[in-house]
C-alpha positions, -999 to 999 in steps of 0.1 A, spaced: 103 250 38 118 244 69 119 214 91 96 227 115 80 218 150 86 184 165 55 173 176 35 148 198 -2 127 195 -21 162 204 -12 181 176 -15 149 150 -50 149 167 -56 184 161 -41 186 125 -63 155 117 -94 173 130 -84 206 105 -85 187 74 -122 178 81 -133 218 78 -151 230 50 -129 242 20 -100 226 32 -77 207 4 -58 180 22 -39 146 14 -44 131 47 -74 108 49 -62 85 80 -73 92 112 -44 104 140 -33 67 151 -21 61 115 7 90 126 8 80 168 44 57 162 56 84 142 49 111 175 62 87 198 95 79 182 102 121 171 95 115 137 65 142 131 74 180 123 44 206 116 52 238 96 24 265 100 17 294 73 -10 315 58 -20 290 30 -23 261 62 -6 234 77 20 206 63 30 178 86 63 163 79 71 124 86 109 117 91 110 83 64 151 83 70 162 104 45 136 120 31 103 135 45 60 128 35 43 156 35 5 159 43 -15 191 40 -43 210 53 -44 243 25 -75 266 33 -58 291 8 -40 280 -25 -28 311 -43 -12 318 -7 24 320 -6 43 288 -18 63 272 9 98 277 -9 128 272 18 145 237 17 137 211 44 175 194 39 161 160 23 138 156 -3 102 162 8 72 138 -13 36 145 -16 7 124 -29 -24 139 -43 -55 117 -52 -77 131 -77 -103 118 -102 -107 130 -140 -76 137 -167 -64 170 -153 -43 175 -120 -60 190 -92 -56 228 -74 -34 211 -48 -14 198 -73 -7 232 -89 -1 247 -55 30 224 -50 43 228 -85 42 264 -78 65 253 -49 91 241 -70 80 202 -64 82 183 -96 53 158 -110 74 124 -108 51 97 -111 15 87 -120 -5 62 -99 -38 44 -108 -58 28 -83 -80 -7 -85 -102 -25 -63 -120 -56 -58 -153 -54 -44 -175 -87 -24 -205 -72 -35 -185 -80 -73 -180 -112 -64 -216 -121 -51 -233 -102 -86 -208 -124 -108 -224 -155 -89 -190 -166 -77 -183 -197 -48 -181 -183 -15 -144 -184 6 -138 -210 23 -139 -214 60 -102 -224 67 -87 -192 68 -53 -210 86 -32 -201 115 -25 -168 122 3 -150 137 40 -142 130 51 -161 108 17 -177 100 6 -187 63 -32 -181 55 -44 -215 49 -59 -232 20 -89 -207 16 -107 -216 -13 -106 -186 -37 -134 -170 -56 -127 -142 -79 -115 -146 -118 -82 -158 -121 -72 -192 -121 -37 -214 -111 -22 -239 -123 -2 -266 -100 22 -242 -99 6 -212 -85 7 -193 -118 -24 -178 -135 -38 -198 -162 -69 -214 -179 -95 -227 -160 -89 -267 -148 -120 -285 -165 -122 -311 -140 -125 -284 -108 -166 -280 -103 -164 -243 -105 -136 -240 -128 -107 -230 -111 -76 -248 -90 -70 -238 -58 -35 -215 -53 -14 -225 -28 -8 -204 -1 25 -185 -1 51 -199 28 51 -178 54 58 -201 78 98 -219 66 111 -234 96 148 -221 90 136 -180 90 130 -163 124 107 -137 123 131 -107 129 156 -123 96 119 -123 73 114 -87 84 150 -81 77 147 -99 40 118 -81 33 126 -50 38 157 -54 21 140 -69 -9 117 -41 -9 145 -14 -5 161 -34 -36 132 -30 -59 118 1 -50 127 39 -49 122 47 -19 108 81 -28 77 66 -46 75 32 -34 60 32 1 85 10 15 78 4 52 105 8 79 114 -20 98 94 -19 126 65 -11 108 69 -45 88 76 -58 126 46 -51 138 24 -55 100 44 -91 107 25 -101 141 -6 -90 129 -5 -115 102 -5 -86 74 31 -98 57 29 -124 35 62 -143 17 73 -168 -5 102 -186 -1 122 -209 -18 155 -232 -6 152 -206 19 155 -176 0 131 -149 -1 115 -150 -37 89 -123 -29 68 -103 -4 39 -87 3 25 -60 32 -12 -51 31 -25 -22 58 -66 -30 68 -87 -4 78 -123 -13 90 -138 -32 68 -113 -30 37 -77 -40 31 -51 -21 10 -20 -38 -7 2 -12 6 37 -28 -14 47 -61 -35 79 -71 -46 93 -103 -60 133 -110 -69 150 -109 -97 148 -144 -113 115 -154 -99 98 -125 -121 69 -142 -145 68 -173 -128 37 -170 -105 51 -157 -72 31 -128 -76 5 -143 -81 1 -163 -53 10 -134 -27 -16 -118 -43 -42 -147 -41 -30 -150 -4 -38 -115 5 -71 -116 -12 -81 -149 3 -72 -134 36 -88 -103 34 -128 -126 21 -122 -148 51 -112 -119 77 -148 -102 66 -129 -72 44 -158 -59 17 -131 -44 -4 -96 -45 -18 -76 -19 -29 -44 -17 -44 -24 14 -58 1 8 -88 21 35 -115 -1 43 -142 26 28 -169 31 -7 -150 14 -29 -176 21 -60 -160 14 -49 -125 -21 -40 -139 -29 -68 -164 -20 -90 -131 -47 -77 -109 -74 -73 -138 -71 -112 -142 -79 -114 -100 -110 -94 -109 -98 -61 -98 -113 -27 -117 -100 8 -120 -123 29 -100 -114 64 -119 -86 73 -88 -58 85 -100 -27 103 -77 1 125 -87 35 117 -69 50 152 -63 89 153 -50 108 186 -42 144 180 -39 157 211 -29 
């Protein structure tokens, strides 16, 4: 598999367009802007062959691969792109999909399992719980989201750690505080530069979705980063990607040391109390399939597996 192509907004158009055709198997369900800042800066490659088309995104050191396959017992794409090279596959049931088998065929390896939840309004409304409320805060940079009063099933303590319900709240439940984005002594450029190395620390970068910098940058200014701090250090973070009318945790990460005390939580609670009063319907988040915490964590916030599972495929040669 060679590096192939550079190319520009046209072609991520076009490619985008192909995996829309009948009997095309494809990874890539963004439209072309998702992949526009990858164009502009040179970061976009597209390798054509008889099975179909594979866009590569430079990620600094290694590439994502999206696909458009018409033909899957076509030849496998074999020659080495120079960096590992990761691919995502979404299916639904308990056996790996076609696509799957195609890149196994390839020599990629099956590396990691993903499970995906959500968190539906329409949930919400059926289980007869209190609407948001209507102080969704200031937004902007550095901009916390307010004390928004929050519906679904968990419920915090004074702390901001999940716990029983507070008998003397009228619907049960004590409001979380909002996480801090908004410490006087933090610029936004040094939160950007925290967070992303706090997500660098915990994740691989391989299979964690970690953002670049100036993709937290701009995730930042649109109010879609959300941190906790504390004696100005960074105890946790959180970047969520919206698209129409739902939101996506797209990566979470809290330090060592501050694990199991309730940061989590409440950059969880934040998101999801930003995303009821923004107008999102749904909430979506993806976590490994083995992360027992991770999911017990969500389930509490009233978030249900919806049968989406994805395979994390990696060829390092």
């Amino acid at each position: 598999m060679t590096q192939g192509a550079r190319i520009g907004r046209a072609d991520a158009d076009s490619f985008c367009e192909s995996t829309l055709a009948g009997g095309t198997h494809t990874n890539c369900f963004s439209n072309a802007g998702a992949l526009y800042g990858y164009a502009d800066r040179g970061d976009l490659y597209m390798i054509k062959t008889l099975p179909g088309d594979f866009l590569l995104v430079d990620a600094s050191g290694f590439f994502r691969l999206y696909y458009s396959i018409r033909d899957l017992n076509g030849p496998p794409l074999i020659e080495g792109a120079g960096a590992p090279v990761v691919a995502e596959v979404a299916y639904r049931g308990d056996s790996l999909p076609p696509d799957a088998g195609y890149f196994i065929r390839c020599g990629f390896l099956n590396s990691l399992a993903r499970i995906r939840l959500q968190l539906r309004v329409s949930d919400l409304l059926t289980n007869s719980f209190p609407a948001a409320g209507s102080n969704p805060g200031p937004q902007g940079p550095q901009a916390g989201s307010g004390r928004v009063s929050y519906p679904p099933g968990p419920h915090f303590n004074s702390r901001g750690d999940v716990g029983p319900p507070d008998p003397q709240n009228g619907c049960g439940m004590v409001a979380a505080p909002p996480a801090n984005n908004a410490d006087p002594d933090v610029s936004q450029l040094e939160m950007v530069d925290l967070a992303y190395r706090l997500f660098t620390g915990v994740f691989n970068k391989l299979t964690g979705c970690i953002p670049d910098k100036a993709e937290l940058l701009v995730a930042s200014g649109e109010g879609r980063v959300f941190t906790v701090f504390g004696n100005g250090v960074l105890d946790g973070a959180l970047l969520c990607e919206d698209t129409g009318a739902s939101s996506l945790l797209r990566i979470v990460a809290v330090r060592q040391g501050m694990r199991g005390r309730g940061t989590g939580g409440r950059l969880v609670s934040d998101w999801v109390t930003r995303s009821l009063a923004a107008g999102k319907r749904v909430m979506r988040v993806w976590t490994a399939e083995d992360n027992h915490s991770a999911i017990r964590l969500y389930e509490r916030f009233g978030f249900k597996r919806d049968g989406l599972k994805s395979a994390v495929l990696i060829k390092f040669s």
